[in-house]
C-alpha positions as a LaTeX table, in Angstrom:
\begin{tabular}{lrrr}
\hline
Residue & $x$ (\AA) & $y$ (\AA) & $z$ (\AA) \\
\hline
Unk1 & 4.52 & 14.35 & 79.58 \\
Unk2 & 1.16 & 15.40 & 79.40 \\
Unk3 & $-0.87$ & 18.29 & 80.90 \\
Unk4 & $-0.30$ & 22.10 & 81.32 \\
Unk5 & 3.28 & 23.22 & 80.96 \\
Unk6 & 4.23 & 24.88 & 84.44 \\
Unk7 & 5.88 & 27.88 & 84.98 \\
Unk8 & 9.23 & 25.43 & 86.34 \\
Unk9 & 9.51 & 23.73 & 83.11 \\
Unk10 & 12.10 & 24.10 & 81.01 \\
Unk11 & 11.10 & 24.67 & 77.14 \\
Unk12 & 12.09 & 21.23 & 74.82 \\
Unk13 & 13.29 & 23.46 & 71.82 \\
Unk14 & 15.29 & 26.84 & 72.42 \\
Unk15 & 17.39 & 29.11 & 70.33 \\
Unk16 & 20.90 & 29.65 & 70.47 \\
Unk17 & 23.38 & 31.27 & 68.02 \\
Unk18 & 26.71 & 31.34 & 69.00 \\
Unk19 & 27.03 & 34.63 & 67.46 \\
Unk20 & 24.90 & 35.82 & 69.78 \\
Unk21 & 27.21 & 34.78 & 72.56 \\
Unk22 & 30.59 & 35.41 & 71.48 \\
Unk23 & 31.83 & 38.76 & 71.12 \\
Unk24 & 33.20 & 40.42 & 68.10 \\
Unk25 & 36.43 & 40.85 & 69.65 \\
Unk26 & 37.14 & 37.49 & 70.67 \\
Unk27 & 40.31 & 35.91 & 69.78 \\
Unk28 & 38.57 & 32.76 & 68.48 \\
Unk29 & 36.86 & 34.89 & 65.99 \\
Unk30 & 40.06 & 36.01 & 64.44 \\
Unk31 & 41.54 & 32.44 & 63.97 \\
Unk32 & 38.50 & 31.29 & 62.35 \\
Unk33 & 38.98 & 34.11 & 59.61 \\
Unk34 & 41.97 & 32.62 & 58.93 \\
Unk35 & 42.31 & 28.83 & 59.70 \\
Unk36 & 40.63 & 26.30 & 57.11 \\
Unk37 & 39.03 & 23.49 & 59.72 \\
Unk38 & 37.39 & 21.42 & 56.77 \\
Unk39 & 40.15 & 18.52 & 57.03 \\
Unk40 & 39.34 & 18.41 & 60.48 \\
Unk41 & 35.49 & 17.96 & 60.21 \\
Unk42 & 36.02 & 15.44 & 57.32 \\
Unk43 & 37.90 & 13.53 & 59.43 \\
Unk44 & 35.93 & 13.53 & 62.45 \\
Unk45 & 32.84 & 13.00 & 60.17 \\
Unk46 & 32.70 & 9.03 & 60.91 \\
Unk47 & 32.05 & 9.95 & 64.63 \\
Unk48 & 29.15 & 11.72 & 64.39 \\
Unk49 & 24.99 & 11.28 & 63.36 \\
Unk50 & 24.20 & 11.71 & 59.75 \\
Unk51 & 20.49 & 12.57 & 61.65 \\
Unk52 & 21.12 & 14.71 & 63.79 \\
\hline
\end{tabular}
């Protein structure tokens, strides 16, 4: 799109860290210290991008 970017527009590229967003405390954070998900991303690996 061309021309001035208005106030209403939302920006194409944004930050966001999930750290930022999930407490400390949460209970998701404590099974990830201790559950290995590698096997499960290998496998899922043929379903996703290699670009992006």
């Amino acid at each position: 799109m061309m021309g001035e970017r208005t106030v209403a527009q939302k920006a194409l590229f944004y930050s966001f860290r999930l750290e930022r967003h999930v407490p400390g405390y949460h209970l998701l954070r404590s099974i990830d210290r201790f559950v290995d998900l590698l096997d499960i991303r290998e496998q899922l690996r043929p379903f996703y991008s290699e670009t992006g």
